[in-house]
Structure formats: structure tokens, C-alpha cells
C-alpha positions as CSV (number, residue, x, y, z in Angstrom):
1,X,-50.4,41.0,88.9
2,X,-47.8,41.0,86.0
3,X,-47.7,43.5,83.3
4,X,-47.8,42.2,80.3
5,X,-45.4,43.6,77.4
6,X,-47.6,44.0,74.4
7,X,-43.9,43.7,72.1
8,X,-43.0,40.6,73.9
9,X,-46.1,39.0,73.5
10,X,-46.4,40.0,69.4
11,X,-42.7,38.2,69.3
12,X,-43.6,35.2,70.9
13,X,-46.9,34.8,68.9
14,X,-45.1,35.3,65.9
15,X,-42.2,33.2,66.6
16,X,-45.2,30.4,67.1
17,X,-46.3,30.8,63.7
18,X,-43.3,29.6,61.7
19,X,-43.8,26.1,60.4
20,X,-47.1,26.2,60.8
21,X,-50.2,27.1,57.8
22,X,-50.4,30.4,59.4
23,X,-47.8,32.0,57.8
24,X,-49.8,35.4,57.0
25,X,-51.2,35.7,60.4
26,X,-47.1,35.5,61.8
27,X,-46.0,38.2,58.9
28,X,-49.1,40.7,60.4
29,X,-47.6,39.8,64.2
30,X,-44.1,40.1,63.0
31,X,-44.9,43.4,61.2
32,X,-47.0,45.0,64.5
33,X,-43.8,43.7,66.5
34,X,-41.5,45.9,64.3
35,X,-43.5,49.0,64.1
36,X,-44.1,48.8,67.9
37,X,-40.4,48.4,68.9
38,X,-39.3,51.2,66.6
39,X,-41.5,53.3,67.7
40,X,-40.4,52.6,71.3
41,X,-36.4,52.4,70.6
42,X,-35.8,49.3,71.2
43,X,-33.5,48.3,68.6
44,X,-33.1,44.4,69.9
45,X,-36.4,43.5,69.6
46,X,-36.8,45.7,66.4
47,X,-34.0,43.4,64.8
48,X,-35.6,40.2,66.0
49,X,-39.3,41.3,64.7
50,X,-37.5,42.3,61.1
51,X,-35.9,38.9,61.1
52,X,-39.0,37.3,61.6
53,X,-41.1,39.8,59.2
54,X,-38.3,38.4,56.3
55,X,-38.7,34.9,56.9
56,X,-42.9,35.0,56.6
57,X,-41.9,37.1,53.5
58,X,-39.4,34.2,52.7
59,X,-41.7,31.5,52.9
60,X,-45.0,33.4,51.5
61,X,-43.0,33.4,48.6
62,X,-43.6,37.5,48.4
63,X,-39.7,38.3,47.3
64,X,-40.1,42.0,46.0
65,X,-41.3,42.4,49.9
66,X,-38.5,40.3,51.3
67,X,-35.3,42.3,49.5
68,X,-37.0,46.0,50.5
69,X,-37.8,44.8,54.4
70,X,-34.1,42.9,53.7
71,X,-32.6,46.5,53.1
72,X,-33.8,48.0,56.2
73,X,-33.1,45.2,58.7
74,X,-29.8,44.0,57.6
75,X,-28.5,47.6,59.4
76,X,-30.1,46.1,62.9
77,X,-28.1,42.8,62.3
78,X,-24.5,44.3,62.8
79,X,-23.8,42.9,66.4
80,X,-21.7,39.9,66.6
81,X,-23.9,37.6,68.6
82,X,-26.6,38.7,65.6
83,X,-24.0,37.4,62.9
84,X,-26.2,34.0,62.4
85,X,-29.2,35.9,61.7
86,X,-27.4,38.4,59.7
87,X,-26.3,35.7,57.7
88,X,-29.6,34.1,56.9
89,X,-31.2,37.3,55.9
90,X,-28.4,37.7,53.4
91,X,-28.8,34.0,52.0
92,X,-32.5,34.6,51.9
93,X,-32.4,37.8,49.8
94,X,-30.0,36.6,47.8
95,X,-32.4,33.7,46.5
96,X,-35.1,36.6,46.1
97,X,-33.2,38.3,44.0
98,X,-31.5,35.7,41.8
99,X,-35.3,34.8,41.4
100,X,-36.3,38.0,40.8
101,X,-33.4,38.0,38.0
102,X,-31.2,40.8,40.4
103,X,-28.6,38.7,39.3
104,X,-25.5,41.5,40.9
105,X,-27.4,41.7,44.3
106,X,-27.7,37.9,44.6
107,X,-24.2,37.7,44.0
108,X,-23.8,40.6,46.4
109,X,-25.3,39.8,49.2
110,X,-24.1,35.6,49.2
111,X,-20.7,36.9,48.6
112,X,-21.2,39.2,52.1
113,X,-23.0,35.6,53.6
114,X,-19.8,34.1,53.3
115,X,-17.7,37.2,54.4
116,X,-19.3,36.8,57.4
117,X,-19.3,33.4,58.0
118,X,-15.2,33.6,57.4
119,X,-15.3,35.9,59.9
120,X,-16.6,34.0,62.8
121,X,-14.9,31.1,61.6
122,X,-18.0,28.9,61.3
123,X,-17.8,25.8,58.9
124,X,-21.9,25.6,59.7
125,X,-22.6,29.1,58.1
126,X,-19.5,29.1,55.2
127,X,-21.6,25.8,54.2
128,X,-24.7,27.8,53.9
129,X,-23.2,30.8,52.4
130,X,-21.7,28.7,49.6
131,X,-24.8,27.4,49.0
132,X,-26.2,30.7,48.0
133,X,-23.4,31.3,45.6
134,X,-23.9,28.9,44.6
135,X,-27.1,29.4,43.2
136,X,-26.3,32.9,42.3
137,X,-24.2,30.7,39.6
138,X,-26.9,28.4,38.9
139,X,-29.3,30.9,38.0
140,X,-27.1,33.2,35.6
141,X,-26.2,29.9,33.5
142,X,-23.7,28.2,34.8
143,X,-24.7,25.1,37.0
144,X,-21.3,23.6,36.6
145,X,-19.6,25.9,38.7
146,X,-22.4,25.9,40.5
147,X,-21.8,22.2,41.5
148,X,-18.1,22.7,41.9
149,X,-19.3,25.3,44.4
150,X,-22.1,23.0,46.3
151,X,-20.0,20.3,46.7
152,X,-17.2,22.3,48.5
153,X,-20.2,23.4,50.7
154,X,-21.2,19.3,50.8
155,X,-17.7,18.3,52.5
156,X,-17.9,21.0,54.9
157,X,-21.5,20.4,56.2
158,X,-20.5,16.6,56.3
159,X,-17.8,17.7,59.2
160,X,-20.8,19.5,61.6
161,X,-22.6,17.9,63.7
162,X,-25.9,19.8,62.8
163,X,-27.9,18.4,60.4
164,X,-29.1,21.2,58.7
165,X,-26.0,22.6,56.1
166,X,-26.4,18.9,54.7
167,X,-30.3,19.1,54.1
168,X,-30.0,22.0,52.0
169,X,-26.8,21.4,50.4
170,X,-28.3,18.1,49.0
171,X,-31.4,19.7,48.2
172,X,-29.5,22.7,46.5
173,X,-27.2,20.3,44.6
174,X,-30.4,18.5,43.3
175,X,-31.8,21.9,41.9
176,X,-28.4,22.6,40.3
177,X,-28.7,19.3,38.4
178,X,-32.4,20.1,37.4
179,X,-30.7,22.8,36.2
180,X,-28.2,21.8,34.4
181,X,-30.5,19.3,32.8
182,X,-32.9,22.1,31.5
183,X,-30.0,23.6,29.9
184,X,-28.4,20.1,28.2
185,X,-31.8,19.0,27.4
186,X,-32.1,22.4,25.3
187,X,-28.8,21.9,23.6
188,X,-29.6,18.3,22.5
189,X,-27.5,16.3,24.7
190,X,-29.3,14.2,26.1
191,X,-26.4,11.7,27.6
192,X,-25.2,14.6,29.7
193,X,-28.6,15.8,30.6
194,X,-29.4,12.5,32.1
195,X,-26.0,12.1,34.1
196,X,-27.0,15.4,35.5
197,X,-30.3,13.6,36.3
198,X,-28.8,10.5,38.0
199,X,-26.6,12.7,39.9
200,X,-30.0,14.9,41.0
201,X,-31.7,11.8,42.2
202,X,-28.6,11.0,44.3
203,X,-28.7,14.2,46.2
204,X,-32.3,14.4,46.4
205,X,-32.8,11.1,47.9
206,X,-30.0,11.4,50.4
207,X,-31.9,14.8,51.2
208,X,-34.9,13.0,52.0
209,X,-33.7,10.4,54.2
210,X,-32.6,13.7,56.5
211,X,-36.5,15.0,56.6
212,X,-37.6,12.9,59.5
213,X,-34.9,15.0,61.6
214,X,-36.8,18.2,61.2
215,X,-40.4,19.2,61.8
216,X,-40.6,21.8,59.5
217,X,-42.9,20.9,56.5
218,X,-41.0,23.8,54.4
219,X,-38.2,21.8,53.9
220,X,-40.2,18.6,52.9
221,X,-42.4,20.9,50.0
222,X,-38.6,21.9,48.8
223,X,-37.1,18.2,49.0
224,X,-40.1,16.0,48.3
225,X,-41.0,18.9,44.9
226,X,-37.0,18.7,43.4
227,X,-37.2,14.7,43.4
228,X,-40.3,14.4,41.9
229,X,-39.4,16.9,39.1
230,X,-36.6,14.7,38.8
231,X,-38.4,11.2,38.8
232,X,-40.3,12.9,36.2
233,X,-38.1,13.7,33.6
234,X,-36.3,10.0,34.4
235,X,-39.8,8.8,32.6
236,X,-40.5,7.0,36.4
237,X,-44.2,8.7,36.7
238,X,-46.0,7.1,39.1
239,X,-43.3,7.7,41.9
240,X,-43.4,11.5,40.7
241,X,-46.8,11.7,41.1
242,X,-46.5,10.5,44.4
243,X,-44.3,12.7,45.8
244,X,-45.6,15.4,43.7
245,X,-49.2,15.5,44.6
246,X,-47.5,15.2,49.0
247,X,-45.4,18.2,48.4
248,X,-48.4,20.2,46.9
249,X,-51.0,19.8,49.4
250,X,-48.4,20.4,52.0
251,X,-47.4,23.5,50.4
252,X,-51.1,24.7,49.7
253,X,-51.9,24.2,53.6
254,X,-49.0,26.2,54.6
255,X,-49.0,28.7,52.1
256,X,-45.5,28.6,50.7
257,X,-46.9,30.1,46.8
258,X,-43.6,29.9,45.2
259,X,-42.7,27.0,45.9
260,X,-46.6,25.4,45.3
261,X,-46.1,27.6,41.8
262,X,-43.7,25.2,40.5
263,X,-44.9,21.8,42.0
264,X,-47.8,22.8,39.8
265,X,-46.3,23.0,36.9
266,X,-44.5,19.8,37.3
267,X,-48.2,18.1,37.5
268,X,-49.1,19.7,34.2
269,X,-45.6,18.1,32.6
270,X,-46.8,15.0,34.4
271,X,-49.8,15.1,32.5
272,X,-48.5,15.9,29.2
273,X,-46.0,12.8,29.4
274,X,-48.7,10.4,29.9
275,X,-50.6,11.7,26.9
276,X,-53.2,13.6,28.7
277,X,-52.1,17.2,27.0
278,X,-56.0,18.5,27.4
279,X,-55.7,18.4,31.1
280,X,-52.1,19.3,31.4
281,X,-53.5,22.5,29.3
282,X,-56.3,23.6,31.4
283,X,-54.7,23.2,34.7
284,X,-52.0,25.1,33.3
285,X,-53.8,28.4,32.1
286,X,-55.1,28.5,35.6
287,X,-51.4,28.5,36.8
288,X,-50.8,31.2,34.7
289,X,-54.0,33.4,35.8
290,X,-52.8,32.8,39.5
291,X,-49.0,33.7,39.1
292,X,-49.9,36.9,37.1
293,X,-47.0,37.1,36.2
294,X,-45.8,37.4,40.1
295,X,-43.7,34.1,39.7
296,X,-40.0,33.4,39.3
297,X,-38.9,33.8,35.9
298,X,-37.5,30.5,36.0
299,X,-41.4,28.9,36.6
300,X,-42.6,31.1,33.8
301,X,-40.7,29.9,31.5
302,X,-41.6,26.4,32.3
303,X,-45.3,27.2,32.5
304,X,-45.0,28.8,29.0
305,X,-43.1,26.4,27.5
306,X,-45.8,23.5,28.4
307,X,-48.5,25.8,27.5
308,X,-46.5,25.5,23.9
309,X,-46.0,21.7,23.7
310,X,-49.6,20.8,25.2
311,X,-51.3,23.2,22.5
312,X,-49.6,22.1,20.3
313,X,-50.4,18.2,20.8
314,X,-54.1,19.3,21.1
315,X,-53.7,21.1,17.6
316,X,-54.6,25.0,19.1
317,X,-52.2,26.2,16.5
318,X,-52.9,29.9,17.4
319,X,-52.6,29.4,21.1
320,X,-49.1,26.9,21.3
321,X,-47.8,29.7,18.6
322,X,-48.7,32.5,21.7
323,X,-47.3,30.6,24.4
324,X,-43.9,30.0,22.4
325,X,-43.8,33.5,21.6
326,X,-43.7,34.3,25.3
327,X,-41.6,31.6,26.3
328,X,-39.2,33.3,23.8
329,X,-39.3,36.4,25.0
330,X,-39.0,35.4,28.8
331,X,-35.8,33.2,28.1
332,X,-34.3,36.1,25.8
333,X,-34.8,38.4,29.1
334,X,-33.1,36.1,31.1
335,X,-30.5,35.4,29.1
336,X,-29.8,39.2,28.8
337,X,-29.5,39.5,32.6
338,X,-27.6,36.1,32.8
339,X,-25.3,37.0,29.8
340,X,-24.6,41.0,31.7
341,X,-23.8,39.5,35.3
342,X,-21.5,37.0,33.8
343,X,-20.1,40.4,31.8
344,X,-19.5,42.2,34.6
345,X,-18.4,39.1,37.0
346,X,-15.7,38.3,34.3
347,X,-14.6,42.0,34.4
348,X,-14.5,41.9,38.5
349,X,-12.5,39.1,38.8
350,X,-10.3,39.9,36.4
351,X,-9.2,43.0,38.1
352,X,-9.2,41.5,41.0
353,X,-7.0,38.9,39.8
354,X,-4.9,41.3,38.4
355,X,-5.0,43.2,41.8
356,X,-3.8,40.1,43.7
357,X,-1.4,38.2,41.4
358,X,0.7,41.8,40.0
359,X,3.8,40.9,41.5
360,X,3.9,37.3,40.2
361,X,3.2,39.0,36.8
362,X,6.0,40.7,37.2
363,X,8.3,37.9,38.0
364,X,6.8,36.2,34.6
365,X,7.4,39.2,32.4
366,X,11.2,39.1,33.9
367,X,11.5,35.7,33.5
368,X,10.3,35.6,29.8
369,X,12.5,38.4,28.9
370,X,15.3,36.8,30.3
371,X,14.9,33.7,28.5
372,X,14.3,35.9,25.5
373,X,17.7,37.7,26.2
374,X,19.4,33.9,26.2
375,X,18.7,33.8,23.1
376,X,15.8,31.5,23.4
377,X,12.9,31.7,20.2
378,X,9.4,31.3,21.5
379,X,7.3,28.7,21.0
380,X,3.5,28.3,20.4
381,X,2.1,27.6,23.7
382,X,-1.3,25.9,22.5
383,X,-1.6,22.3,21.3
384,X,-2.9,23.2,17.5
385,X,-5.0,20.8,17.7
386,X,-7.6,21.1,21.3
387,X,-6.9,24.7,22.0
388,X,-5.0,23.4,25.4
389,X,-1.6,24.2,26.3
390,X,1.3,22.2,25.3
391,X,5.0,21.3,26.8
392,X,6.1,24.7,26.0
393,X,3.1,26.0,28.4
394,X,3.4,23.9,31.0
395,X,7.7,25.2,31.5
396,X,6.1,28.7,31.8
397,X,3.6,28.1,34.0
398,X,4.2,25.5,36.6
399,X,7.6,27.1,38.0
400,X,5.9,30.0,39.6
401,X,2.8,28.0,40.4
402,X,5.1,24.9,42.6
403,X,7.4,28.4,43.8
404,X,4.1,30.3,44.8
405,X,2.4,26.8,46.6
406,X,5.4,26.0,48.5
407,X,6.1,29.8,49.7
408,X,2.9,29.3,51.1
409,X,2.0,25.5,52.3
410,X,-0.6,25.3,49.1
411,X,-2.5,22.1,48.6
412,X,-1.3,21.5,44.4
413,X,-2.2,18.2,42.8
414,X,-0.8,17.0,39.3
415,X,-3.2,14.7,37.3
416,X,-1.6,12.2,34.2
417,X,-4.4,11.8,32.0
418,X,-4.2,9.1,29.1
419,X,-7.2,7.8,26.9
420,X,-7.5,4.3,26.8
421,X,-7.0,2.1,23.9
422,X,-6.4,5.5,21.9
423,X,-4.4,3.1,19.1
424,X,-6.8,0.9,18.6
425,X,-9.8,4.2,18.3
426,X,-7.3,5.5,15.6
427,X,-7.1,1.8,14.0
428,X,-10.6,1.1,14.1
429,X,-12.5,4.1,13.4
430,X,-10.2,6.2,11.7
431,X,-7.5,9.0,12.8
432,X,-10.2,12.1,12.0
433,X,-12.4,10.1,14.7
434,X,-9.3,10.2,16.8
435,X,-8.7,13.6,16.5
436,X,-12.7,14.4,17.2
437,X,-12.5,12.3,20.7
438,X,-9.0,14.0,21.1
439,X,-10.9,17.7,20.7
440,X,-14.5,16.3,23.1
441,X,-12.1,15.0,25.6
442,X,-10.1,18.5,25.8
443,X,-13.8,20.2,26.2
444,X,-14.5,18.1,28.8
445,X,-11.3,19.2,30.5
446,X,-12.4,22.3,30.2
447,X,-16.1,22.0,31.1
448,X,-14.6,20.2,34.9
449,X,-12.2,22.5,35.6
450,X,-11.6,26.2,36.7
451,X,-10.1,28.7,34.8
452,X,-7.1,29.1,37.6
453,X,-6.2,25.1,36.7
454,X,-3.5,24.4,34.1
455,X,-4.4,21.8,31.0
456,X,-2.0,20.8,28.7
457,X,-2.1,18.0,25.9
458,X,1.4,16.9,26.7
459,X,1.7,13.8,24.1
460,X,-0.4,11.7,21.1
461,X,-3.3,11.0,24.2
462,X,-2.0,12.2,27.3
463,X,-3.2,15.1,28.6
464,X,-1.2,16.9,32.4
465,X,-3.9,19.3,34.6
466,X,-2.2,21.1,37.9
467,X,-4.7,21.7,40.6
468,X,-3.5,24.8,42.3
469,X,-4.9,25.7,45.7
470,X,-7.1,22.8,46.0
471,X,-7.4,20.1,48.3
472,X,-6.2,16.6,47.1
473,X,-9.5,15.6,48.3
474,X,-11.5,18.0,46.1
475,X,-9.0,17.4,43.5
476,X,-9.9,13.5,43.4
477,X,-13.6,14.2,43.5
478,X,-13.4,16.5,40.1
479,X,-11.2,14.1,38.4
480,X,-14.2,11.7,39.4
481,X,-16.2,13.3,37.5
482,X,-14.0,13.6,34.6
483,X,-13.9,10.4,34.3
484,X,-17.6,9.4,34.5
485,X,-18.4,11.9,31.6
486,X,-16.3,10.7,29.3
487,X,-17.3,7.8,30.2
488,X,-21.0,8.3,29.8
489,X,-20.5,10.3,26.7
490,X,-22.7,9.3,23.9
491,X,-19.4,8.3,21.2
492,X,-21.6,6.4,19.0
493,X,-22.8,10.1,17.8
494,X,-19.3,10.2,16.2
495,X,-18.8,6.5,15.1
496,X,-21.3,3.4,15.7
497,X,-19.6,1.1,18.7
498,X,-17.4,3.7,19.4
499,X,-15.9,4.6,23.1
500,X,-13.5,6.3,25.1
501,X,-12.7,5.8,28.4
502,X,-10.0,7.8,30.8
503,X,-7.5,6.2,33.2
504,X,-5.8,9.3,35.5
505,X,-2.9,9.1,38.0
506,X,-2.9,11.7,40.5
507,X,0.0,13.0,43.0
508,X,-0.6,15.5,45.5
509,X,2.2,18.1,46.6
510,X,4.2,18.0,48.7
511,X,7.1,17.5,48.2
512,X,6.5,20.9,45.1
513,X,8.9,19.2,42.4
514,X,7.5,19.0,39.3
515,X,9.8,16.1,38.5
516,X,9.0,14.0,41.4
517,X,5.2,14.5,41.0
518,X,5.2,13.8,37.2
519,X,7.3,10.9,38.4
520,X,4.3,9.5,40.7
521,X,1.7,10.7,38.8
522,X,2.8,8.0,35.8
523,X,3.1,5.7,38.3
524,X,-0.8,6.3,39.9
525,X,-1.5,6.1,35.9
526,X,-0.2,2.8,35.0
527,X,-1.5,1.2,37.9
528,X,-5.1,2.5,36.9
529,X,-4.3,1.3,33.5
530,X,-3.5,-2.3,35.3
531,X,-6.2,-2.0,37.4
532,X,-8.6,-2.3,34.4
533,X,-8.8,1.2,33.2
534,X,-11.3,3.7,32.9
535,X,-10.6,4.8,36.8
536,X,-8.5,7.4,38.9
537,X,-5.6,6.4,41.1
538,X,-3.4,8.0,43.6
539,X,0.1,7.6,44.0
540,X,0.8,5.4,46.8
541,X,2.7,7.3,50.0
């Protein structure tokens, strides 16, 4: 008769449990499994039973228990053929902790994700891994980059055969967008914080047709719970409710409390839009006397400000007055821990940047002091009117940026910009409305690009951007988007029937002369232009 190996046996029962409501029992099977292999020195199934132990932690929603188990099992995971799982534990605390507001280990731990999925040179994992810096980005205020960062992760999962990268990518990009929406929405712009809508529905949807490849009901509470928080704040209620009230008993009967947490507070907003504020109130003190305060920031400022707007609508002066006041104080806290990681991220990457790029410094300084010793007078290098660079910027700058691309193969795009119709804006409306679109369209620039890109204002409407280091693919895709939010901006704010539209000719290097790629770049533009404006072209091979 066979002996049967009690560790073994806890592993295997636990590894049943996952995706299935019986998520507890797995955590107190994975736990016995780790105790019992420690205690008998066997380090492989001590790393698998830790592994395990951090996903029921995962999924139970219990974070504070997933980063300290995190801590002790990551040093287990150090093998190569344990990289995968290595990397997933990393990805996993660093949601827990950007949820748990740890803002510099979230961005800790996705950077080392990625480090290691460079490392073994897997497309499938660098996906993933910039999917949880991405939301490292997301949740310390800036979604934008965020976006940039998801849709990098987008292309790559699109090139692997598995499945899986995409799922969450889409699923991450459509929480981005919520994101981003909460954030517009706040600041009173409501064009942008529906674009960022319309582009969440996109993902999500495309997310959802990918469900049916995977038996695991965690994904669907994820999926099916971001689009219906999204068809709810597109006004479309009835499809909310819907997918809504599937994700929530799905996530009740497996137990995934995080994630049921804020499905349930998308119920009471529900609620409150169709002018039933009495419910929507209720439900949502019972919310609050079952997170106890245990919840992701980011839900408890939701839950609170509902609590506000339903009290308020009900008349319960005294109680909407308590619930703003904590609202208040929740968002200030997270904006203190946003506003101090993005501190100390700007400070980190500006000494590594000046780490990396000293000797091209030097080459600038020497350059500039020779043109200074030729008896050349220098020029402002902003356009005084957007704040971007000007002609005298861009001979500074782009130089050492073809010199540095071509020394090394670099991808390096040039984009023409020009507004269309910019005379007739001027004509019509007036030239201080000209000069206002001028300044929104520069902002925009700003707002779609990274800080390593060059913008210049290089005549009355045109406007130059370099894309240094980036794919011509990637570089199309954010010009894209340039385009549709100008597009989609509300002008009539600044003039009624007002509206501004961009047509953009792009060239990619090489060949890395400036002159030949302005050359095509004007070309790409006019054709745009001819093409019926407001769109992007590429200059033709």
C-alpha cells in the first residue's frame, strides 16, 4: 500500500480550490502546506504552498496579509524556472499596495515584474508587468501615462499566442479610463471625461468577448464590474444593472470582498441616478459597516462621496455634511501620498536621467559655448505665447537627438502639425480666440506626450513634435489620439460654433536627416489636409 505524503496531498487540495467559492478553505490548506514544508526543509514545496497562500490572499481581497506573506515568499521564488511565479507575486503585491496607498512599493515591486520579465526575454510577462506599472501610475494620479503605458503592454500581448496578457490589459485599460474619468469629471470637463468613457467601453467590451476562453469566474467579477461602472456613468442603466447585479452574485459566491466592495457601490450610484437616493442611502451605510474601513481607499472615497450626494437629495443635512467631511479627508490623504510618490519619482528619474545622458550633456554645453564663442547672441527658446519651444529650440535639440538615434539604430518619428482652417478661426471668432485654441492645442500636446518628446510651435499654426526612441507604430497611435481630443474638445466653451480640428504628417527615421524628414513630414501633412483634414498621414515609402 502507498504512503501517502500529507504535504503533497495539502498542495493538491489547495491547488483545487482556486476558482472555485472555497477560497478560505484553499488559504487554510495553502497555509498548513507552508508551515508543514518549512518545518520539514523542503524549500520547493514551501515556495509552491506560499505562492498559493498569496493568491487566496489575492483573491480574498485580504491585501495587508498578501504584501507581509509577499515579503517572505518572494526569497523562495529566486530560481529561474520559478521566474513566472516570481513575477506574478510581484504584480500581485504591487496592486495591494497601490490599493493600500504604498504608492513607492507598488512602484517597486512592478518595476522588479518587469526586470524580470526582461530578463527571460518573455513578451507574455513584460505585457503583464507593464500592466502593473501601469497602475502604479494610475493610482498616484496620472492615468494618462498610465494609458501610454497599457497600451504598449496592449501591442505586445496582441503578438502571444496566449490569451491571457490581452484579458487583463483590456480590462486594466478600462479601469484606467474609469480613472481618468473620476478625475475629469472632478475638474469639470466633462467632454474629456466622456472620451475617456468611450474609450473604457471599447476595452471593456473587447475584454469581455475573451471571457468565454477562461473558466475562472475571478476574471468575469473584474470584467463584467469595470463595464458596468462604465455603462453607468454613460447614463445606459439598464445594461449596468445587468451586468452589475451578474458580477455581484458571482463575486459574493466566491468570496472575492474587494472586488464585491466596489460592485456594491456601483449599485448604490445606480440607484441614486434613477432617483431612488433613499435606497441608494441605506444600502450604502451597510457598505460602510462591512468595509470598516478595511477597503481600498479608492472605494471609500466613492462610498463617501454617494453617502454625500444621496443625503443630500433626501435632505439629511447633518448626515450628507458628515459624509463630505470624510470624503474630504480621505481624498486629501490620498492626494498626499499621490502628490509624495510623484515627488520622489520626479527626483528618481531625474538623477537617473542625469546618470545616463551626462556625456550628451557635455557634448551640449560644448556645443553651446562654441556657438557662443562664434559670436552667436542667444535666443529665447520658448514660443512666448504656449510655453513650447520654438525654431531656436528645435536647432539645439534635434542634432544630438538624430546623432544619438542613428549611433544607435533608434526608432525617431517627426510629426507636422497644422490646425485647420486656423484663418478663418482668427476671421470669424476673433484673434484672442485664436490665440486661446493656439494655447488648448499646445496643452493638449503636452497632456499626449512624454516629457523625453520635443514640441515646438514652429510657425502662426504649425506646431513640429520628435518622437525619440519610439516605434513609428506607437508614434502613430499617440498622434491618434491627439487628434481625437482636439477633435472632441468642447470649443464652443470659448466661442459658440466654434471648432478646431488637427491634420498631422508623420515621417519615421531613417534615413536621421532632419531636412529630409521635415521634407516628408509636409508632404504626409498636405495630403491629410487633401484628404479632408482632421486626420494623420504617413509619408509614403
Amino acid at each position: 500500500m502507498s504512503v501517502v505524503d500529507p504535504i503533497a496531498e495539502l498542495l493538491r487540495e489547495a491547488r483545487a480550490a482556486r476558482g472555485t467559492p472555497a477560497l478560505a478553505e484553499g488559504r487554510e490548506l495553502a497555509r498548513k502546506a507552508w508551515h508543514a514544508a518549512a518545518l520539514a526543509h523542503r524549500s520547493s514545496d514551501q515556495a509552491e504552498a506560499g505562492h498559493l497562500l498569496c493568491l487566496f490572499h489575492y483573491r480574498l481581497g485580504d491585501l495587508p496579509e498578501l504584501i507581509a506573506s509577499g515579503e517572505s515568499v518572494l526569497p523562495l521564488l529566486q530560481t529561474p524556472e520559478r521566474r513566472a511565479s516570481k513575477s506574478e507575486l510581484l504584480r500581485w503585491m504591487s496592486t495591494g499596495c497601490c490599493e493600500l496607498g504604498r504608492f513607492d512599493a507598488a512602484l517597486r515591486h512592478a518595476n522588479e515584474a518587469c526586470a524580470e520579465a526582461e530578463i527571460a526575454g518573455d513578451p507574455h510577462q513584460m505585457a503583464l508587468g507593464l500592466n502593473a506599472l501601469g497602475a502604479c501610475f494610475e493610482r498616484i494620479g496620472d492615468p494618462w501615462q498610465a494609458e501610454r503605458l497599457m497600451g504598449d503592454a496592449l501591442r505586445m500581448a496582441r503578438g502571444v499566442a496566449d490569451p491571457f496578457p490581452r484579458l487583463v490589459t483590456l480590462n486594466n485599460l478600462c479601469a484606467v479610463c474609469i480613472g481618468a474619468f473620476y478625475i475629469l469629471r472632478h475638474a469639470d470637463d466633462m467632454a474629456e471625461a466622456t472620451a475617456a468613457l468611450r474609450r473604457a467601453l471599447v476595452h471593456g467590451r473587447e475584454a469581455r468577448t475573451l471571457l468565454p476562453q477562461f473558466g475562472d469566474p475571478f476574471f468575469s467579477v473584474f470584467v463584467e464590474g469595470n463595464l458596468g461602472e462604465v455603462l453607468l456613468h454613460l447614463g445606459r442603466t439598464d445594461e449596468a444593472r445587468e451586468l452589475l447585479e451578474s458580477a455581484l452574485e458571482c463575486g459574493l459566491a466566491h468570496g472575492y470582498e474587494a472586488q464585491v466592495w466596489r460592485i456594491r457601490c456601483s449599485i448604490c450610484e445606480l440607484l441614486l441616478a434613477q432617483g431612488q437616493p433613499e435606497q441608494a442611502c441605506a444600502a450604502l451605510v451597510a457598505l460602510l459597516q462591512d468595509m470598516a474601513e478595511r477597503g481600498a481607499e479608492s472605494t471609500m472615497i466613492r462610498v463617501h462621496h454617494t453617502l454625500y450626494r444621496a443625503s443630500r437629495d433626501i435632505g439629511r443635512v447633518e448626515q450628507a455634511l458628515h459624509h463630505l467631511e470624510q470624503y474630504e479627508r480621505h481624498e486629501r490623504r490620498r492626494a498626499s501620498q499621490q502628490l509624495n510618490t510623484q515627488s520622489r519619482l520626479f527626483v528618481t528619474r531625474l538623477e537617473a536621467e542625469h546618470s545616463h545622458r551626462q556625456a550628451e550633456h557635455a557634448r551640449l554645453e560644448a556645443q553651446v559655448e562654441r556657438t557662443r564663442a562664434a559670436g552667436f547672441e542667444a535666443e529665447a527658446q520658448r514660443d512666448e505665447l504656449t510655453g513650447l519651444g520654438n525654431r531656436r529650440h528645435l536647432e539645439q535639440r534635434l542634432p544630438l537627438l538624430l546623432e544619438s538615434a542613428q549611433a544607435q539604430g533608434l526608432p525617431l518619428t517627426v510629426a507636422l502639425i497644422d490646425l485647420d482652417h486656423f484663418k478663418r478661426i482668427n476671421d470669424r471668432f476673433g484673434h484672442a480666440a485664436g490665440d486661446k485654441v493656439l494655447e488648448v492645442v499646445a496643452q493638449k500636446l503636452r497632456e499626449n506626450t512624454r516629457a523625453s518628446d520635443v514640441l515646438a510651435r514652429i510657425g502662426g499654426e504649425e506646431f513640429l513634435v520628435v518622437f525619440a526612441e519610439m516605434p513609428a507604430a506607437q508614434a502613430l497611435e499617440v498622434c491618434e489620439r491627439l487628434r481625437a481630443r482636439v477633435a472632441e474638445h468642447d470649443w464652443t466653451a470659448l466661442a459658440p460654433e466654434l471648432a478646431a480640428t488637427l491634420s498631422i504628417g508623420l515621417a519615421h527615421a531613417p534615413p536621421y536627416d532632419l531636412a529630409t524628414l521635415f521634407d516628408q513630414a509636409d508632404r504626409a501633412m498636405y495630403r491629410a489636409k487633401q484628404g479632408g483634414r482632421n486626420r494623420v498621414a504617413v509619408a509614403e515609402e
